[in-house]
C-alpha positions as a Python dict, from the first residue, in 0.01 Angstrom:
ca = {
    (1, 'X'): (0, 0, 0),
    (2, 'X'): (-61, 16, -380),
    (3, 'X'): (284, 169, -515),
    (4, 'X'): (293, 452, -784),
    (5, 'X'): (301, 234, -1082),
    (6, 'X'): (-31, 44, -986),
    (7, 'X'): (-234, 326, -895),
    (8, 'X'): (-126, 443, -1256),
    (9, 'X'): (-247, 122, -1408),
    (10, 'X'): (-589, 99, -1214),
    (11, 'X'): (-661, 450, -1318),
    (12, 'X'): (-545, 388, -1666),
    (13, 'X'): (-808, 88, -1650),
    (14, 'X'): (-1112, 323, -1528),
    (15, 'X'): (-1009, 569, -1821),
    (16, 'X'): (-1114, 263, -2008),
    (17, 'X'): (-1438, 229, -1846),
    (18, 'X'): (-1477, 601, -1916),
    (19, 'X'): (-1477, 546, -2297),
    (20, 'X'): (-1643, 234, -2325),
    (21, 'X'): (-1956, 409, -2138),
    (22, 'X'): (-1946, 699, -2404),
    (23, 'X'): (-1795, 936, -2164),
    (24, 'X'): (-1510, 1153, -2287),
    (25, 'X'): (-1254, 1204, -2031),
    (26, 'X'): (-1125, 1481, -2122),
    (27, 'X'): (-1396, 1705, -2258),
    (28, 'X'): (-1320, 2085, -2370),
    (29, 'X'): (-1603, 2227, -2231),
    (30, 'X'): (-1803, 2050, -1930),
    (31, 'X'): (-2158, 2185, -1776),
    (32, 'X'): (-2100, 2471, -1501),
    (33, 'X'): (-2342, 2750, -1405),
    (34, 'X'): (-2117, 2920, -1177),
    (35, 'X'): (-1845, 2862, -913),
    (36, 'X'): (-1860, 2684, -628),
    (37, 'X'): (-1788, 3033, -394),
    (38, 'X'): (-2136, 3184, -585),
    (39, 'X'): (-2280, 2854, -524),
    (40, 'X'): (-2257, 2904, -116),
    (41, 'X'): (-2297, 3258, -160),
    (42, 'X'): (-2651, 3183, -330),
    (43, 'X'): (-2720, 2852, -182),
    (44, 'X'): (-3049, 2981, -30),
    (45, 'X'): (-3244, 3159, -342),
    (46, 'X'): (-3116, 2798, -537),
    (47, 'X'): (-3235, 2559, -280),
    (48, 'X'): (-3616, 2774, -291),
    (49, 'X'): (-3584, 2770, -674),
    (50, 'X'): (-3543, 2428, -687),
    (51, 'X'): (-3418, 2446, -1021),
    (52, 'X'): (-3148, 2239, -1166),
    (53, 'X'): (-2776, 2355, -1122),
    (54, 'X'): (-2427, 2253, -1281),
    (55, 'X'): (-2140, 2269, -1103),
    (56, 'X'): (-1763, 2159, -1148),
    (57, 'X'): (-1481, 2101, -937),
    (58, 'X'): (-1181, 1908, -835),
    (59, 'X'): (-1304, 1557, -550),
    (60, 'X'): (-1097, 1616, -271),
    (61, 'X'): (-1212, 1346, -95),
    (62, 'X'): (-1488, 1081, -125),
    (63, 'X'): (-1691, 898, 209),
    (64, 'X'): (-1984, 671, 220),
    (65, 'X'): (-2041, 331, 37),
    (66, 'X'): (-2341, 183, -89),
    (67, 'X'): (-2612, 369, -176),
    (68, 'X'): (-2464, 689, -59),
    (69, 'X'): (-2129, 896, -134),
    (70, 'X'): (-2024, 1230, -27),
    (71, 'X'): (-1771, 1380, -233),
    (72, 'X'): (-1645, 1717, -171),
    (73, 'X'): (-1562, 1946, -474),
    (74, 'X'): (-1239, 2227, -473),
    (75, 'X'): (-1234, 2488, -772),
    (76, 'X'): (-1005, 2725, -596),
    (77, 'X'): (-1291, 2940, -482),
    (78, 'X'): (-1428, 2774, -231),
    (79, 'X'): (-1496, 2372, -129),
    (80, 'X'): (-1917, 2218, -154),
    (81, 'X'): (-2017, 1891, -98),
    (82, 'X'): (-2160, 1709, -349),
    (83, 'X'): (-2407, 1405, -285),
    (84, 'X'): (-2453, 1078, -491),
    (85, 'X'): (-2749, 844, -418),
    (86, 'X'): (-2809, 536, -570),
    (87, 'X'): (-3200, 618, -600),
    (88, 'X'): (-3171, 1004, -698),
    (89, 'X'): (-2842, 989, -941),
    (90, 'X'): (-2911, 872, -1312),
    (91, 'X'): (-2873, 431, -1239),
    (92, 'X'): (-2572, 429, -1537),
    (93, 'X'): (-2450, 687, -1380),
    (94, 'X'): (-2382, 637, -986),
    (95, 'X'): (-2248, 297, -1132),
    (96, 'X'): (-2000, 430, -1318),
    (97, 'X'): (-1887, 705, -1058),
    (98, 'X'): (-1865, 419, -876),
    (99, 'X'): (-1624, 240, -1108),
    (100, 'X'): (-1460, 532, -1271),
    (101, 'X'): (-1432, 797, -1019),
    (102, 'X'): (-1123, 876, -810),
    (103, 'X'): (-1039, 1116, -547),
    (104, 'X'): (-818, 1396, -785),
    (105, 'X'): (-1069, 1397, -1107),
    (106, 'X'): (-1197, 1701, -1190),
    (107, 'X'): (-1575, 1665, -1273),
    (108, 'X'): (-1907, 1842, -1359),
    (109, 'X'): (-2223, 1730, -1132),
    (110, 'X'): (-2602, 1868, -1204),
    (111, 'X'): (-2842, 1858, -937),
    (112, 'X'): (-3063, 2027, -681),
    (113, 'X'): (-2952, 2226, -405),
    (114, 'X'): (-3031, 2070, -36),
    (115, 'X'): (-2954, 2061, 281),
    (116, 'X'): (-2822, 1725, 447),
    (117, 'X'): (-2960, 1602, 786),
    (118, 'X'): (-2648, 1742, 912),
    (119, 'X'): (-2697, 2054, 815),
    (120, 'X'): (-2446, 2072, 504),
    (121, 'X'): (-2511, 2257, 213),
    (122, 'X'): (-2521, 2024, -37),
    (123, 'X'): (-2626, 1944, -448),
    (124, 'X'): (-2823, 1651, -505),
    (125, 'X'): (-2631, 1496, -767),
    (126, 'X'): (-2845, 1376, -1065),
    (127, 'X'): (-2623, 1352, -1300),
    (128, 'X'): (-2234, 1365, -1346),
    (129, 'X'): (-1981, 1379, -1643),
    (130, 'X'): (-1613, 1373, -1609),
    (131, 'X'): (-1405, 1719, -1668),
    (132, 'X'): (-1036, 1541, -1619),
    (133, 'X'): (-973, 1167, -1538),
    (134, 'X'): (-663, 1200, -1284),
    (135, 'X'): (-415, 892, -1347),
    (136, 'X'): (-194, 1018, -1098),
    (137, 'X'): (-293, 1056, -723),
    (138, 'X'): (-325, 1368, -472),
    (139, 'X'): (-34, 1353, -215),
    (140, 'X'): (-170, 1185, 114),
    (141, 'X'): (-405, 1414, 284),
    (142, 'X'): (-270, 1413, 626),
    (143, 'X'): (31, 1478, 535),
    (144, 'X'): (86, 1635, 163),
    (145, 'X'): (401, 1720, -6),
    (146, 'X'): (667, 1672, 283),
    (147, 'X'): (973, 1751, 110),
    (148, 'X'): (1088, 2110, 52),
    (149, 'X'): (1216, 2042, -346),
    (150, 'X'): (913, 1810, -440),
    (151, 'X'): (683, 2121, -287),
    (152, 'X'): (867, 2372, -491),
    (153, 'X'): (880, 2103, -835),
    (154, 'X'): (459, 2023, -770),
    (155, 'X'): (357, 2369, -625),
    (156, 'X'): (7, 2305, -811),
    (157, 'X'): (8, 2008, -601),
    (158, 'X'): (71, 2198, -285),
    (159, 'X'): (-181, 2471, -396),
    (160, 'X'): (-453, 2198, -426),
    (161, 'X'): (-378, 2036, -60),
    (162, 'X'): (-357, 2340, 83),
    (163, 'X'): (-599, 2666, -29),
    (164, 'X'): (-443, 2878, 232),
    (165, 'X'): (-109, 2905, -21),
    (166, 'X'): (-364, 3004, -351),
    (167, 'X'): (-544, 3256, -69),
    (168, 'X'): (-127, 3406, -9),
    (169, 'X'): (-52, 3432, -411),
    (170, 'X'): (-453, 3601, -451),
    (171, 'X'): (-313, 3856, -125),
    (172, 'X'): (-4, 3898, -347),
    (173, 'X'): (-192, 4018, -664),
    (174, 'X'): (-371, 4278, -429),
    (175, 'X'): (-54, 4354, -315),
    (176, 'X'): (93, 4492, -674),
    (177, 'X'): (-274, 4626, -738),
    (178, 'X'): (-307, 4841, -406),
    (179, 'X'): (75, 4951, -531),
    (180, 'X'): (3, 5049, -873),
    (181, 'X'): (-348, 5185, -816),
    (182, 'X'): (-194, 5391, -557),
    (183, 'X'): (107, 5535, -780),
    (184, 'X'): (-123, 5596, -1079),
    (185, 'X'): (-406, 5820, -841),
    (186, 'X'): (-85, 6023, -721),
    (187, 'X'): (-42, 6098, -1113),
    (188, 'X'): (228, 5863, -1176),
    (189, 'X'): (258, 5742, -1521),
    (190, 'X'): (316, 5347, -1615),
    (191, 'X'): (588, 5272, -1873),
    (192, 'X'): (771, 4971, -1988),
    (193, 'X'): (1176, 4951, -2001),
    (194, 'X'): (1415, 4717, -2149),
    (195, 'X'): (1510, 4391, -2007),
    (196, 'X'): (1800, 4341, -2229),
    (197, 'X'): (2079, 4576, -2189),
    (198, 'X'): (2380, 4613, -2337),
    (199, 'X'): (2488, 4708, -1943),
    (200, 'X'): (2340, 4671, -1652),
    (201, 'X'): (2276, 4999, -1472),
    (202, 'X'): (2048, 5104, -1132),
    (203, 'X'): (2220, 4874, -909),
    (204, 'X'): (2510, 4645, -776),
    (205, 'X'): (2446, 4295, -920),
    (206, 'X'): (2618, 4057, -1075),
    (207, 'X'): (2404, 4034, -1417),
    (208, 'X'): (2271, 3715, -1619),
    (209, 'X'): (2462, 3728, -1942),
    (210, 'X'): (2308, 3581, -2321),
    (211, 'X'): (2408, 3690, -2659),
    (212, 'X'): (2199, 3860, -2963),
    (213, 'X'): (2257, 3659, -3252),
    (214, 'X'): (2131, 3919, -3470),
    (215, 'X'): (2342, 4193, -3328),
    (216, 'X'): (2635, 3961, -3268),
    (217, 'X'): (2687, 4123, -2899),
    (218, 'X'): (2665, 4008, -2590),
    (219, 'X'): (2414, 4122, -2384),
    (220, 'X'): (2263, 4138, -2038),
    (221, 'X'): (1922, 4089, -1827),
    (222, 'X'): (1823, 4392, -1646),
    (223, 'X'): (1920, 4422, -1262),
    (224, 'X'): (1656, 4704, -1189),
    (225, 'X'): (1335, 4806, -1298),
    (226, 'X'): (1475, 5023, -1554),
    (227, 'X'): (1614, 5295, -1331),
    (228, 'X'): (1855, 5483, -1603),
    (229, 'X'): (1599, 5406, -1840),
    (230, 'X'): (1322, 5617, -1645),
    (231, 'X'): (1552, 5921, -1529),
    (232, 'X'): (1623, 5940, -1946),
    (233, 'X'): (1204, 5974, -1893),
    (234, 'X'): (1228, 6255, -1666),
    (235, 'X'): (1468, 6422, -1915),
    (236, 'X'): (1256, 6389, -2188),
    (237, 'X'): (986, 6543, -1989),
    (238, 'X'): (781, 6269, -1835),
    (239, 'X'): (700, 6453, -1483),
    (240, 'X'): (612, 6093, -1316),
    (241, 'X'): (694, 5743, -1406),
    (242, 'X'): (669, 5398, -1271),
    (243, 'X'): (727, 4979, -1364),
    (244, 'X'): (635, 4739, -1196),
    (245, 'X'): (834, 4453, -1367),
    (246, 'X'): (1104, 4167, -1351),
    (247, 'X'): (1456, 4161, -1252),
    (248, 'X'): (1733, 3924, -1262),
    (249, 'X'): (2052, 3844, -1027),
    (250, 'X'): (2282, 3617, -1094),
    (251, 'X'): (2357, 3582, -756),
    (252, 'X'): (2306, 3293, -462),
    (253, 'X'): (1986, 3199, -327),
    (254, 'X'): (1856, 3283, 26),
    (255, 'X'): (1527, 3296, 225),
    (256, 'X'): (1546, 3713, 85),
    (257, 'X'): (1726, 3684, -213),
    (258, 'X'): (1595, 3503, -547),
    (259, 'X'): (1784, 3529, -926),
    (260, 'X'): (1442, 3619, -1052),
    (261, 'X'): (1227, 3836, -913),
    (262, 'X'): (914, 4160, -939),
    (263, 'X'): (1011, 4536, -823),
    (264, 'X'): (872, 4850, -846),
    (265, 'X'): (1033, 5129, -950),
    (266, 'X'): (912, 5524, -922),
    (267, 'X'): (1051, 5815, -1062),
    (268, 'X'): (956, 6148, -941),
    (269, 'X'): (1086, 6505, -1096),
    (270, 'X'): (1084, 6805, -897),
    (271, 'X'): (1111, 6602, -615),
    (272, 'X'): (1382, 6478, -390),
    (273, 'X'): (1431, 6234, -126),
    (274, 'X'): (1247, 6408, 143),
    (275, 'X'): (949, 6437, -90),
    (276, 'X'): (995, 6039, -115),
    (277, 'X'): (977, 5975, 190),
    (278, 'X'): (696, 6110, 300),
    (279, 'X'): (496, 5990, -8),
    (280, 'X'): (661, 5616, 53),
    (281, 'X'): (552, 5647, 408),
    (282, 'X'): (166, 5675, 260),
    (283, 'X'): (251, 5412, 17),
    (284, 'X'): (364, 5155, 273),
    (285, 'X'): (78, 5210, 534),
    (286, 'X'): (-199, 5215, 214),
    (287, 'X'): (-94, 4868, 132),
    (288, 'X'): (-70, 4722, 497),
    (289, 'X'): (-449, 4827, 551),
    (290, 'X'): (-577, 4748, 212),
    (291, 'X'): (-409, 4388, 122),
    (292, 'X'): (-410, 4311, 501),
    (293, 'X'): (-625, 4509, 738),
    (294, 'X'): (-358, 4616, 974),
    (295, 'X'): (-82, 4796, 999),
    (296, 'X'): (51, 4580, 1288),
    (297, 'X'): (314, 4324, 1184),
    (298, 'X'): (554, 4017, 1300),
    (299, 'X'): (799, 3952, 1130),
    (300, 'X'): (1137, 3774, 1130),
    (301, 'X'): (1141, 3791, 1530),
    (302, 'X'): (1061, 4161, 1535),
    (303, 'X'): (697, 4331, 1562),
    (304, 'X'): (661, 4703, 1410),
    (305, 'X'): (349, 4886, 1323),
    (306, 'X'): (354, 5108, 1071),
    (307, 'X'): (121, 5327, 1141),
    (308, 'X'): (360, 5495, 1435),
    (309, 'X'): (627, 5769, 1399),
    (310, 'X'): (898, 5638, 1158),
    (311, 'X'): (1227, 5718, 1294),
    (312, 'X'): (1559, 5828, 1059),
    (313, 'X'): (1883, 5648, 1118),
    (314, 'X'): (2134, 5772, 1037),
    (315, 'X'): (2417, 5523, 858),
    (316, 'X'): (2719, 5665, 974),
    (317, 'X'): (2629, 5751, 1329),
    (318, 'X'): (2431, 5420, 1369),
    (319, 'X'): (2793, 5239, 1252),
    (320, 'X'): (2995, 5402, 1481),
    (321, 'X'): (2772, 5377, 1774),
    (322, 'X'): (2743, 5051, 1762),
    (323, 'X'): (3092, 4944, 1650),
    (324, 'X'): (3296, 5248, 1694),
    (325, 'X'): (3438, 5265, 1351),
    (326, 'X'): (3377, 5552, 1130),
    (327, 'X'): (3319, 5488, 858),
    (328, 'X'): (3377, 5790, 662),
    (329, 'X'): (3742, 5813, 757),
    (330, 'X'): (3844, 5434, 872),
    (331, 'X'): (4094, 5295, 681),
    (332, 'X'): (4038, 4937, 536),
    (333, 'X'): (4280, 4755, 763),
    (334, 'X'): (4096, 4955, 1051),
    (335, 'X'): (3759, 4811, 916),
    (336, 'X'): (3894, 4471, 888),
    (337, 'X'): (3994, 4460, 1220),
    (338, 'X'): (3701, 4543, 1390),
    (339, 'X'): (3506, 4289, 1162),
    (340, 'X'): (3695, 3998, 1249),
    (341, 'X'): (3637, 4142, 1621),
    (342, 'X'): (3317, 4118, 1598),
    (343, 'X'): (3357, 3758, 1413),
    (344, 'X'): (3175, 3877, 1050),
    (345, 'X'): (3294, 3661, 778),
    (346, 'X'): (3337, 3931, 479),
    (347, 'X'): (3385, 3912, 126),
    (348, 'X'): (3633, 4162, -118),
    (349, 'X'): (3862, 4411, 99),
    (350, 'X'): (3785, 4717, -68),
    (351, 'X'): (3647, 5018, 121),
    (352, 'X'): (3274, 4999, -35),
    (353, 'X'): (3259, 4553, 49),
    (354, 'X'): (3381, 4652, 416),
    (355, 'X'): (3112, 4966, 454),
    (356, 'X'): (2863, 4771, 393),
    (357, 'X'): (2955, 4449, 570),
    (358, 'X'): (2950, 4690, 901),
    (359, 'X'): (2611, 4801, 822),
    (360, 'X'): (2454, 4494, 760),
    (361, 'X'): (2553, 4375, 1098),
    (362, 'X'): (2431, 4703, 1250),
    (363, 'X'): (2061, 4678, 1096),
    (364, 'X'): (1981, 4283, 1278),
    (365, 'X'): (1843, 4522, 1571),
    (366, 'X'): (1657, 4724, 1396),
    (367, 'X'): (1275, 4684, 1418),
    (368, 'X'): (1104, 5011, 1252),
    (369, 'X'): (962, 5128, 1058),
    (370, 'X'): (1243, 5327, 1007),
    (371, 'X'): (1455, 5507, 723),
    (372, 'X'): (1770, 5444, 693),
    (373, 'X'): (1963, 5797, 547),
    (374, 'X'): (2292, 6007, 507),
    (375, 'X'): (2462, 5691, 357),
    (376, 'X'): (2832, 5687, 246),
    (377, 'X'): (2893, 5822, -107),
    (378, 'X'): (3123, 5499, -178),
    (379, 'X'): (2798, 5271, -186),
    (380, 'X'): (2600, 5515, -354),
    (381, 'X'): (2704, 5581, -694),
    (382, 'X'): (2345, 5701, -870),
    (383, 'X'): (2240, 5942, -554),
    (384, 'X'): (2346, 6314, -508),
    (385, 'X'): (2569, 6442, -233),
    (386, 'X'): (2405, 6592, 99),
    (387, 'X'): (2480, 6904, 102),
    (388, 'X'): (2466, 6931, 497),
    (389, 'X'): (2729, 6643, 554),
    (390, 'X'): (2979, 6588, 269),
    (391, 'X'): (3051, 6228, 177),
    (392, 'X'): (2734, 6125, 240),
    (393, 'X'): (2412, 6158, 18),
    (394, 'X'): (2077, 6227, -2),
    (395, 'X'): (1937, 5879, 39),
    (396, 'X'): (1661, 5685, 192),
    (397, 'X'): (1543, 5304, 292),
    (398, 'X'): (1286, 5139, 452),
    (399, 'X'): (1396, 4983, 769),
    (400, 'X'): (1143, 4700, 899),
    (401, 'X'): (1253, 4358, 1086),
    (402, 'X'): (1624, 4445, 1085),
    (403, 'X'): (1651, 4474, 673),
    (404, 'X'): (1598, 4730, 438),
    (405, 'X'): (1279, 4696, 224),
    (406, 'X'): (1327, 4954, -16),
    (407, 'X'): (1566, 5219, -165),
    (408, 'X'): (1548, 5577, -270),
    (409, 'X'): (1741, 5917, -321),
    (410, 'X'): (1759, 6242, -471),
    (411, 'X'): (1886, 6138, -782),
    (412, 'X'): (2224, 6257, -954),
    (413, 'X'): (2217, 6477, -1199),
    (414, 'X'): (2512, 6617, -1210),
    (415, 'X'): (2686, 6470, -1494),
    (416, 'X'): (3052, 6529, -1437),
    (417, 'X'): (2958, 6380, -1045),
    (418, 'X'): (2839, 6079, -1211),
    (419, 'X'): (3107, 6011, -1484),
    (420, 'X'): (3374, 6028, -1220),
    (421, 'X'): (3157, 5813, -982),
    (422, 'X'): (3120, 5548, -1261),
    (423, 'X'): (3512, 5616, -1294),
    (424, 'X'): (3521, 5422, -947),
    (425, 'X'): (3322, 5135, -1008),
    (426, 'X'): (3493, 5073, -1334),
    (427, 'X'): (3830, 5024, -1148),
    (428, 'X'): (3646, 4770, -913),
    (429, 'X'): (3519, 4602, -1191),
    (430, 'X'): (3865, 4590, -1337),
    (431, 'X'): (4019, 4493, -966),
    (432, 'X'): (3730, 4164, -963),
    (433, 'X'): (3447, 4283, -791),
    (434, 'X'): (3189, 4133, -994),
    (435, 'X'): (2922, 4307, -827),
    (436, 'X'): (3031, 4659, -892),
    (437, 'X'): (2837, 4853, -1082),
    (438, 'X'): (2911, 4888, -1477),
    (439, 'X'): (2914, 5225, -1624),
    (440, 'X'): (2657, 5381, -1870),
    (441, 'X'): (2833, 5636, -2043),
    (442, 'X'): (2510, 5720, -2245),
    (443, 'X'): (2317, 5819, -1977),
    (444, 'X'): (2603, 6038, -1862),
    (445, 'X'): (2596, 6162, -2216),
    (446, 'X'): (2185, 6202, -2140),
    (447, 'X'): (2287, 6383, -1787),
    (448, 'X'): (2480, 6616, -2003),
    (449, 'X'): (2159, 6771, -2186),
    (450, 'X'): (1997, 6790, -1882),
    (451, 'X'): (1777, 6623, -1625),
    (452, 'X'): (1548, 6802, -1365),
    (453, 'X'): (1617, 6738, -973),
    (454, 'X'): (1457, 6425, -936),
    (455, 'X'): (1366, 6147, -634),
    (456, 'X'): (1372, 5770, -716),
    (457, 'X'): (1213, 5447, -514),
    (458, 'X'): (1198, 5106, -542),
    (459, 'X'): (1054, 4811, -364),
    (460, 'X'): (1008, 4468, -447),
    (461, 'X'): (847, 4071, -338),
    (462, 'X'): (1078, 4086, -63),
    (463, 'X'): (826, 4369, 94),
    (464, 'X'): (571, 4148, 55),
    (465, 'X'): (725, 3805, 163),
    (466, 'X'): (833, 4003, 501),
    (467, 'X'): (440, 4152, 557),
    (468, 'X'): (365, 3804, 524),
    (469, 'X'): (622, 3660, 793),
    (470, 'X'): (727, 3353, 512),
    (471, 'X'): (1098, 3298, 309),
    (472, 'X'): (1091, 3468, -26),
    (473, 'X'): (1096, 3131, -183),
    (474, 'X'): (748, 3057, -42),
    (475, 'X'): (611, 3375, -199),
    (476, 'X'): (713, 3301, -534),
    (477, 'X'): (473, 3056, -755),
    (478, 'X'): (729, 2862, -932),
    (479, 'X'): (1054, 2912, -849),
    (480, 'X'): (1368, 2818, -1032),
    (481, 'X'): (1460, 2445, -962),
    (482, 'X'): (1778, 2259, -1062),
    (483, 'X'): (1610, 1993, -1299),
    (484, 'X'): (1607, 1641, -1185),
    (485, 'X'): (1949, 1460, -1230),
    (486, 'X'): (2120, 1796, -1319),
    (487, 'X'): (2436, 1900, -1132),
}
């Protein structure tokens, strides 16, 4: 078997061949009349025309010898076979495809549409020039890009040996269509927030950090979709508002969890979290039938349809059924206790680190669709406190394959509730929790003019890399990759 370096230098030779014909091998515009999806969609009026037709596309593989050659063309809408004969293709011509053709050009063919003896829909090639002279080779067909990190570093190589992964990213675009076309008819408003911050607010991240040379300050990427930027929205009036946008983590890497990733964020005034719900609810089951036709999912071991009843659970009571701890009034010794019971490894002792370590062994069993409500106040710093059981608030999350896939609450307004709340997490900040959340006193100073009641939801690719049954990673077109030779 050839090795790397002497494919190179055989292609590098038929490059030559290119130019000394006349052909340029790199061409900015080549002859196509269409795609090759409207090609097979209007194969039959072509074929009866019998007119001349130019199409283009990547050879994904070549058969035949001789006189003969089927070569089958990929432009990422659909695969057509393309057919060279010695006695129909321009004589120059077939002799240099011949010589200077390789499976993993892209190329430009005009012919006649026919059909083969076997029945294939084919175009009589009568002429050819080259779009892009490949000097490197396609991974082997059989058996493609094997290794997880080469995958990830070539993904436009896996894309081209496999169309089913280009069809999942094309279902992904739907998805945050079908999501914004959806907010926008329920008369939400689009807007655009900061990514830079000067803190980090909306959640409990630990933040990517850069400085502004022009300001001379450090500064942050954002953590949410611009969550304390949008409820300053709904106090300047805006009655609906929504991004859909990037965020960034500084955090570990897991099949759910990416440093860089696309959420949705709504903002809803007048509204609170029951009023989410229900409209989240409508949300969720308009994208399962429009981006896949069902609302029947597995996923992750677990099968839910959302189209059935979606049951609350509640976080406290859920907890101490299935662990016996309270979690309202359990001291942190008490909660460490029962975690090493149950043999959770846990990080940080603090009250909120512990809370939340019980729930997230809790949720595995959960299939939904469910929300998730009445969640402690400790691990809830930006929602308002239920009124029908104190020290828990007014907050909601999708449930679905033991995980929650999206968060939303009545939002606090209360200002003097939210400067002591930020009081908190400034004091775990200070004790090393570097996932605490850091305070915004302007927005508290913003809470202090005024803000309607308002409701709050987010979602992000996680919802659709779970819909889809595949790792995050897998969803995402290029993720981040430690660069070759790098620590």
């Amino acid at each position: 078997m050839a090795s790397l370096d002497e494919i190179r230098a055989g292609r590098l030779h038929k490059l030559a061949l290119l130019k000394e014909a006349g052909m340029d091998a790199y061409p900015a515009k080549v002859p196509r009349d269409m795609s090759l999806g409207q090609a097979k969609a209007t194969f039959k009026d072509h074929e009866a025309s019998g007119k001349a037709v130019s199409l283009s596309g990547r050879v994904m593989a070549v058969r035949g010898q001789g006189a003969i050659f089927f070569v089958v063309l990929d432009d990422g809408t659909a695969r057509f076979q393309a057919v060279f004969k010695k006695d129909e293709t321009d004589a120059k011509l077939f002799k240099l495809f011949v010589d200077a053709a390789d499976v993993g050009d892209i190329v430009s063919v005009t012919g006649t549409f026919f059909v083969t003896q076997k029945g294939e829909e084919s175009v009589q090639v009568k002429s050819w020039t080259m779009a892009s002279k490949s000097l490197a080779p396609l991974p082997e067909k059989w058996h493609g890009l094997t290794d997880e990190d080469e995958r990830f570093r070539k993904r436009y190589l896996d894309m081209v040996m496999t169309p089913e992964l280009r069809e999942l990213f094309m279902k992904k675009s739907k998805f945050w269509d079908v999501t914004r076309t959806f907010l926008k008819v329920n008369g939400f408003l689009e807007v655009e927030t900061p990514t830079i911050e000067t803190t980090t607010g909306g959640a409990e991240a630990r933040p990517f950090e850069t400085h502004h040379n022009d300001f001379d300050i450090d500064v942050f990427m954002r953590i949410s979709v611009g969550e304390l930027w949008q409820k300053r929205l709904m106090a300047a009036g805006f009655p609906k508002t929504f991004e859909i946008g990037r965020a960034y983590r500084n955090e570990g890497s897991s099949p759910e969890h990416l440093q860089e990733f696309t959420n949705m964020e709504f903002y809803w005034g007048y509204a609170d979290y029951r009023d989410g719900m229900r409209l989240v609810q409508e949300l969720y089951r308009t994208i399962a039938r429009e981006v896949f036709g069902t609302t029947k999912f597995t996923t992750r071991g677990h099968t839910f349809d959302l189209a059935d009843e979606w049951k609350e659970v509640n976080y406290v009571d859920e907890v101490k059924r299935q662990t016996g701890i309270d979690v309202l009034t359990a001291s942190e010794k008490e909660m460490e206790a029962k975690l090493r019971e149950l043999g959770v490894t846990y990080e940080g002792a603090n009250k909120e680190r512990l809370t939340d370590t019980l729930w997230k062994y809790c949720r595995r069993n959960i299939s939904g669709p469910a929300f998730l409500t009445h969640h402690p106040k400790l691990v809830s710093a930006l929602a308002k406190e239920s009124k029908d059981r104190p020290g828990t608030v007014e907050r909601f999350q999708v449930l679905l394959a033991g995980s929650e896939i999206g968060n939303g609450y009545s939002e606090l307004n209360d200002p003097v509730d939210q400067r002591s709340r930020f009081e908190i997490q400034k004091k775990l900040i200070e004790s090393g929790d570097e996932e605490a959340m850091m305070p915004d006193w302007e927005f508290v100073d913003m809470l202090e003019h005024g803000m309607p009641p308002t409701c709050g939801f987010g979602f992000g690719d996680r919802l659709f890399a779970f819909l889809v049954d595949k790792p995050l990673r897998e969803t995402v077109l290029f993720p981040l990759m430690r660069p070759k030779g790098g620590k």
